[in-house]
C-alpha angles and dihedrals in degrees: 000000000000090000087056086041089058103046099052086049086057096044084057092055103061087043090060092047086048097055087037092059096039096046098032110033109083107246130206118179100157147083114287078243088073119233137241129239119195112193113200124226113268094016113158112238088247092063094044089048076049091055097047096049089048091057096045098243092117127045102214117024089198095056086039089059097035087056085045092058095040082069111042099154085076122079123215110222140236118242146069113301113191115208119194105160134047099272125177109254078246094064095044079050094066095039090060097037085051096044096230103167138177110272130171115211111239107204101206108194119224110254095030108136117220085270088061102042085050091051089058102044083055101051092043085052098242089124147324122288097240093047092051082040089055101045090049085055100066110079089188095109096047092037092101087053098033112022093175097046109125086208146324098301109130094022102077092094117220108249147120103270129180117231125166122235107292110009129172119272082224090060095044098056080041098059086041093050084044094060090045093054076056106051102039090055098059088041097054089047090054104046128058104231120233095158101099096203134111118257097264096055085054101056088047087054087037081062103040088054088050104059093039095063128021089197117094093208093054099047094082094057094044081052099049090050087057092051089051095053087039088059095044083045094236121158106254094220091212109181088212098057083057095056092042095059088055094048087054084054092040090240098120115118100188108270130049120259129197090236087059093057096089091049105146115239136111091248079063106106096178085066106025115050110219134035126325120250106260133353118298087206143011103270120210127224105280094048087047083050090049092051091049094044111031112195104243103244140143097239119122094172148045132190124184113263088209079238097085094269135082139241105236120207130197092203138022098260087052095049091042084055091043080053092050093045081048097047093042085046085049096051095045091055088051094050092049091041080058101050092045089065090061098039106036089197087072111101121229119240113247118209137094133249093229140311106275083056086246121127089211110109112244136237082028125209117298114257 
């Protein structure tokens, strides 16, 4: 009997060493480059330990999954876990029962259209343009907010968001509707509305605000220039909704030119007066609070100052003057920018022509 007693002790021992070994000692049995693990959704403890061990992240599958069962209160989640360093199974335990999966950040710039936005999930490898372009343009999941919007475009709200590595397109319009669900809602609590349009019309003012200035202090003014030639029923002659409507044609090259400015859509605010019929970009707070909120002012007009911001006119001689000192502004920087190729100690002006990047003064002249 004691011969039998101690074996058995002993044959717990090694047991014990065994699981000791398997579940404290860190463990890499992958490449320096790291692996990824998907676990599916509804996988059994026995096939994930399988998994690990597969991918060389644990060193037993059977002590992974013993462990695993010795703590059933905890789930193991679903998702895509990434593993780059030797780490104990203890420690991948925890990573799976806290759900701590891989994610990428996504930067998504204030101002960026849907176009935009598609152009850079692409690059960064999420998705592929046409499938984010075809999920934003799908206004199913803003119609209760927004009943007129023609798609998504304006509420994909500009944020850093996590994604893991290829994500839908679908989730991906969905995380971005969802801020801005968010984030309206704390912007139209704030603010005391005095707008008078739908939500949809406020965010597309919200838009137009945001690609005319770059600068937050500005952007009640430039709307409040907007709701004054809404109210005269003046066409606003915004540069962006021009090349909005090319982008929806697929004619933009990449920069506005005076030719374009007749194209014939109804974004096209040189040839239709209000607003257009959707955003033409995804505002941020403070455009969406200046929509909301136009600053009260006797401006009817704005032109690019080559510095970021904008001269702003009361009248048309005012804002033909506003458009000479921009164009003479214009001229000298380029003078400078040319000397300064022949003599290298010359400094570059710094400045911008506006903030949707064109030279053409905007709001123009009325017809």
């Amino acid at each position: 009997m004691r011969r039998l007693l101690g074996l058995l002790f002993v044959g717990l021992l090694v047991i014990a060493g065994w699981l000791g070994a398997s579940l404290l000692l860190p463990y890499q049995g992958f490449s320096s480059q790291g692996t990824y693990v998907d676990v599916p959704r509804g996988a059994s403890r026995r096939s994930i330990a399988g998994l690990l061990e597969s991918a060389g992240v644990v060193r037993n599958r059977w002590a992974f999954e013993i462990l695993s069962r010795l703590r059933p209160r905890r789930t193991l989640e679903a998702g895509e876990y990434f593993f780059d360093r030797p780490v104990t199974s203890l420690d991948v335990f925890e990573t799976l029962a806290s759900g701590r999966v891989y994610v990428r950040e996504l930067v998504i710039p204030e101002g960026f259209s849907m176009f935009d936005i598609a152009a850079l999930v692409e690059q960064q490898q999420f998705t592929t343009r046409e499938e984010f372009l075809a999920a934003a343009s799908n206004p199913a999941p803003i119609r209760d907010l927004a009943p007129g919007a023609p798609s998504l475009e304006g509420f994909l709200f500009p944020a850093t968001y996590q994604f893991p590595r290829h994500p839908s397109a679908e989730d991906m319009v969905t995380a971005m509707v969802k801020r801005f669900r968010r984030e309206w809602a704390a912007v139209s609590s704030e603010t005391t509305d005095t707008s008078g349009l739908s939500v949809n019309q406020a965010v597309t003012l919200a838009s137009l605000v945001e690609r005319e200035t770059p600068k937050p202090d500005e952007r009640p003014l430039v709307a409040g220039v907007f709701a004054n030639r809404l109210r005269e029923r003046l066409p606003l002659q915004c540069d962006p909704t021009v090349v909005y409507a090319l982008e929806l044609a697929g004619k933009y090259s990449g920069s506005l030119q005076a030719a374009s400015l007749p194209f014939e859509s109804p974004y096209n605010t040189y040839r239709h007066t209000g607003l257009p019929p959707g955003p033409i970009a995804n505002p941020g707070s403070a455009s969406l609070r200046a929509a909301l909120d136009p600053q009260k002012t006797d401006y009817f007009y704005f032109v690019a100052n080559t510095e970021g911001g904008h001269l702003f006119g009361k009248t048309l001689a005012e804002h033909d003057r506003n458009v000479a000192l921009y164009r003479h502004r214009l001229a000298e920087e380029r003078t400078a920018e040319s000397a300064s190729k022949s003599d290298p100690s010359t400094p570059i002006p710094s400045g911008s022509t506006g903030s949707a990047g064109n030279a053409a003064p905007s709001p123009r002249r009325s017809p």
